[in-house]
C-alpha positions, 0 to 999 in steps of 0.5 A, spaced: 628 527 329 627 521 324 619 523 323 621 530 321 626 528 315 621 522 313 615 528 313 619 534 309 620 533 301 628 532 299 628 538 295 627 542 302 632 537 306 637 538 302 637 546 301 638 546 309 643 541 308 646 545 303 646 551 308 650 549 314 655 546 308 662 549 307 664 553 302 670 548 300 666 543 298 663 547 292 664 544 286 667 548 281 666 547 273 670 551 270 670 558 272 664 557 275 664 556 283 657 552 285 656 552 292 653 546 295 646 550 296 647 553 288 647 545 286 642 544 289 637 549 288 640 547 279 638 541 280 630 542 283 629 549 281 626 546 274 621 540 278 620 546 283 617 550 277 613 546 274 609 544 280 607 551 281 605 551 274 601 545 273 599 541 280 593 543 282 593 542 290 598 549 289 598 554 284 602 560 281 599 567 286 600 574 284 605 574 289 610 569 286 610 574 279 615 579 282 619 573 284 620 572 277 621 579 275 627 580 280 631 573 277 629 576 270 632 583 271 638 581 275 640 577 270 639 582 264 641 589 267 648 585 270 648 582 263 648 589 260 653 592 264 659 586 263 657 582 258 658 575 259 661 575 266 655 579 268 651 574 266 654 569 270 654 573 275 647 575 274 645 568 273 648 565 279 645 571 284 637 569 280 639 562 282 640 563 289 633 568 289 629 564 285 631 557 286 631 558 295 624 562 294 621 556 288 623 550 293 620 553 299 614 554 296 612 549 292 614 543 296 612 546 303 604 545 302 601 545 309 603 545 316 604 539 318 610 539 313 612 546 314 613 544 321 618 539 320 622 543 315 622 547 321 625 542 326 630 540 321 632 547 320 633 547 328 637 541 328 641 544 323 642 550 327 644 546 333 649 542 328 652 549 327 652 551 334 657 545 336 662 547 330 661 554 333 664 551 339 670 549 337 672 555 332 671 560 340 675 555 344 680 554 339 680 560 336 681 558 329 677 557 324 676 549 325 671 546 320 675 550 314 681 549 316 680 542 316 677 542 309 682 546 306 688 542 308 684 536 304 681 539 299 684 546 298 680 553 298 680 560 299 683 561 307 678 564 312 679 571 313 683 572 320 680 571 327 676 576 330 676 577 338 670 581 341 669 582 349 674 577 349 672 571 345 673 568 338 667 571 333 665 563 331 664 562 324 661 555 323 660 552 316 659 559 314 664 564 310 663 569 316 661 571 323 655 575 321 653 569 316 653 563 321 649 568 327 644 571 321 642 563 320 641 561 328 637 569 329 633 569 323 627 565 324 627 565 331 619 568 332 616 563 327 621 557 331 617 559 338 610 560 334 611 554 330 612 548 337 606 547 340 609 544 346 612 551 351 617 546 353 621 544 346 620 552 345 624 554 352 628 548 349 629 552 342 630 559 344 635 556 348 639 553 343 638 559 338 640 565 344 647 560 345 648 559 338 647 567 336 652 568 341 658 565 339 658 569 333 659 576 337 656 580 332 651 586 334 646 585 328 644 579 329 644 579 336 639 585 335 634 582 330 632 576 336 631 583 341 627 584 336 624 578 335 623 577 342 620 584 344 615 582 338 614 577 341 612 580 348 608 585 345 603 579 341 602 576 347 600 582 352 596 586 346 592 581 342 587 582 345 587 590 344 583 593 340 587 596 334 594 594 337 598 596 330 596 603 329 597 604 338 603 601 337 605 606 330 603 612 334 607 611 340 613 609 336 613 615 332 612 619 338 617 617 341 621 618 334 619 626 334 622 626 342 628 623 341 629 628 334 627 634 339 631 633 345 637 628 343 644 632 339 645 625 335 640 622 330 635 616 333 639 612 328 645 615 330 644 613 337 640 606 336 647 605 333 652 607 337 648 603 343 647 596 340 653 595 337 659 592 340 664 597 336 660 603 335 665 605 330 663 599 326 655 602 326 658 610 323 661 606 319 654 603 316 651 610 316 657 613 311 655 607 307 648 609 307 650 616 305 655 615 300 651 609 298 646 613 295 649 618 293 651 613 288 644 611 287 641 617 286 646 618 279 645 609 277 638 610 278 634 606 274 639 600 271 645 601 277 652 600 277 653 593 276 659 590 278 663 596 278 665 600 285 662 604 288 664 612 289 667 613 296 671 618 300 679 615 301 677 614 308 673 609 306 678 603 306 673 597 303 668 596 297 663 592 302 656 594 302 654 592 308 646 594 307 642 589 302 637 594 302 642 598 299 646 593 295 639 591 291 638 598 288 645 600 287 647 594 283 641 592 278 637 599 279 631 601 283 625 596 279 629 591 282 628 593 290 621 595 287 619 588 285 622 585 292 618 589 295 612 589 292 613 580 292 614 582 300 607 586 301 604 581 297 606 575 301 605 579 308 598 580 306 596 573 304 599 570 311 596 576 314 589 574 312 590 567 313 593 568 320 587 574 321 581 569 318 584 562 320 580 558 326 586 553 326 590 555 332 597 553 331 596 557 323 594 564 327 600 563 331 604 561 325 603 567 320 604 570 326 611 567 328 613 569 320 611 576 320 615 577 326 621 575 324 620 578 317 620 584 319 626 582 323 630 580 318 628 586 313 631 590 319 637 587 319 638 587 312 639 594 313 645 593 316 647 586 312 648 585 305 645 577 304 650 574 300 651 567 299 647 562 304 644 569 307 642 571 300 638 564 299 636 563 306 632 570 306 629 568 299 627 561 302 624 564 307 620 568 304 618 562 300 615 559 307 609 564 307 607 560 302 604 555 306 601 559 310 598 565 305 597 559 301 595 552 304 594 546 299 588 545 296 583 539 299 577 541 301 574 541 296 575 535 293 574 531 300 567 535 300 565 533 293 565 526 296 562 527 303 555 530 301 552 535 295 554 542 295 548 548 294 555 553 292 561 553 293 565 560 294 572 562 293 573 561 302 568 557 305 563 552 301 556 552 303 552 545 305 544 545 303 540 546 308 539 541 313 545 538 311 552 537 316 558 541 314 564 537 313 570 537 317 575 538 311 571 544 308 572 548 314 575 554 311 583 554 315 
């Protein structure tokens, strides 16, 4: 355990920490309410900057430009539509995105620190898990009424029961918040362990633990991370597997179209979820939801409500993918999307090209849980520590689209080189290529 804390940079350990920590430990300046992970990601976010600007074993990728863009027109289109308070608040959701995403990828450089952040991440998901435990065999809130009786804070909402059992919140502010963290990486947990041991031992632990917040959506994403799993394993040796894989489902799709009297998403939705009332809900969400984004297009709505019938009791927007749009305008789903595809295709093509084993496992493991967890915020808004999280591990893919730079250097020393070309470095004829110039 000591090995992989020793290994990752603190600015990493600490944004971890900072995710598993409770709300009522934030430090309040003000009005201003700074979570634990908001503290730490004001403090780094200038370091982890400059060292995108200026270090030469890693540098700013096309990639990382709408990352900056999204901060820049969050701030400005929340500012536009309140003022100052829609700076602050502007401000405070840029922080989470910018801060998790920058630290991520400038402090995790290589595999061998990718891997322990990673251990560290399953260490604090186990932690997590055992406060679960106390909150389902209490059920109560354990850790936040604990703080909230020694040092104040907003109370929790009331304990939810599903098929019998308290839905656990942990450290976290909801159910749905402390299942999203122990399900999110679950793919690129397993992929990243080169011992199949330790990867039964986490799939365990993340299954466990997931279960104890009794909540569909994040229970549905490890299914889909497991299927994904499944379908690497057995077709990755099939010629064009992808484009195979795209066509069944779309033929399943127009099947189901054909013969079903509901919706696939309808039907996906009332036979995944423990409560399918909860799942139609989600759906009129959608519907309703874009009704208002079709009228706030291009700057959205800001911090004002949102248009709904009466029936439609609560102004939570389960659905990030339609938070995003609805609040700061379609660019700024635009530009989180096109950082995604950017940040995809580099660690596509590093996976694809690479002769190293575990980075090829790896790239697949992050693909895999990216697709999962952008399924899933299709029915999840990503607030506070979800919301970061998610921009953290975007900003993992950075070690794996972008390795640090050594070889050339190494090389340099090692013998003389005839031509060097932006992904391998040629040897004169006759001479010996040198292990570190070996293209990753």
């Amino acid at each position: 355990m000591m090995d992989a804390f020793r290994k990752t940079p603190l600015a990493v350990t600490l944004a971890i920490l900072s995710f598993i920590s409770p709300t009522e430990l934030s430090l309040v300046v003000g009005d201003l309410r700074l979570s634990p992970h908001r503290v730490v990601f004001l403090v780094f976010i200038p370091f982890a900057i400059w060292r995108l600007a200026t270090r030469p074993d890693c540098r700013l990728h096309v990639y990382d430009i709408p990352f900056f863009g999204l901060a820049f027109w969050q701030t400005f289109v929340f500012a536009y539509h309140a003022g100052q308070p829609g700076f602050v608040f502007g401000g405070s959701w840029s922080l989470e995105s910018l801060g998790a995403y920058t630290i991520a990828r400038a402090y995790i450089r290589d595999l061998e620190t990718l891997q322990a952040a990673l251990r560290i991440v399953f260490y604090s998901i186990i932690l997590a898990a055992f406060i679960a435990m106390f909150d389902t065999l209490t059920g109560s809130y354990f850790i936040h009424e604990l703080l909230r009786s020694a040092v104040g804070g907003d109370p929790m909402p009331a304990m939810e029961f599903r098929k019998g059992l308290a839905r656990a919140a942990s450290t976290f502010d909801h159910p749905i918040h402390y299942g999203t963290y122990c399900a999110t990486m679950f793919a690129l947990l397993w992929m990243s362990e080169p011992d199949r041991k330790w990867q039964y031992i986490r799939a365990v632990v993340l299954i466990v633990a997931a279960i104890l917040a009794m909540s569909s959506a994040p229970l549905l994403s490890l299914g889909l991370q497991l299927a994904f799993m499944i379908w690497h394993k057995y077709t990755v040796r099939v010629f064009m597997r992808t484009q195979i894989t795209i066509a069944i489902i779309t033929g399943l799709y127009i099947g189901v179209l054909m013969v079903a009297n509901r919706s696939p998403a309808q039907l996906l939705i009332t036979l995944a979820t423990f409560d399918p009332w909860t799942g139609l809900y989600r759906l009129a969400i959608w519907e309703h939801g874009l009704d208002n984004l079709w009228g706030s297009f291009w700057f959205g709505i800001g911090m004002a409500d949102w248009v709904r019938p009466e029936w439609m009791y609560s102004s939570t927007i389960d659905a990030y993918w339609l938070v995003l749009p609805l609040r700061t305008g379609a660019p700024a789903f635009l530009l989180l999307v096109t950082g995604i595809a950017l940040i995809a295709f580099g660690v596509a093509t590093r996976g694809r090209t690479s002769r190293d084993r575990l980075r090829r496992n790896m790239a697949a493991g992050w693909m895999m849980s990216l697709l999962a967890i952008c399924l899933l915020g299709a029915t999840v808004h990503f607030w506070n520590v979800p919301h970061a999280l998610f921009y953290f591990f975007l900003g993992l893919g950075g070690a794996i689209a972008d390795p640090k730079r050594v070889a050339q250097a190494v090389s340099r020393a090692a013998q003389p080189v005839r031509r060097l070309h932006p992904s391998f470095i040629r040897p004169q004829r006759g001479g010996a290529m040198p292990e570190a110039a070996l293209p990753a």
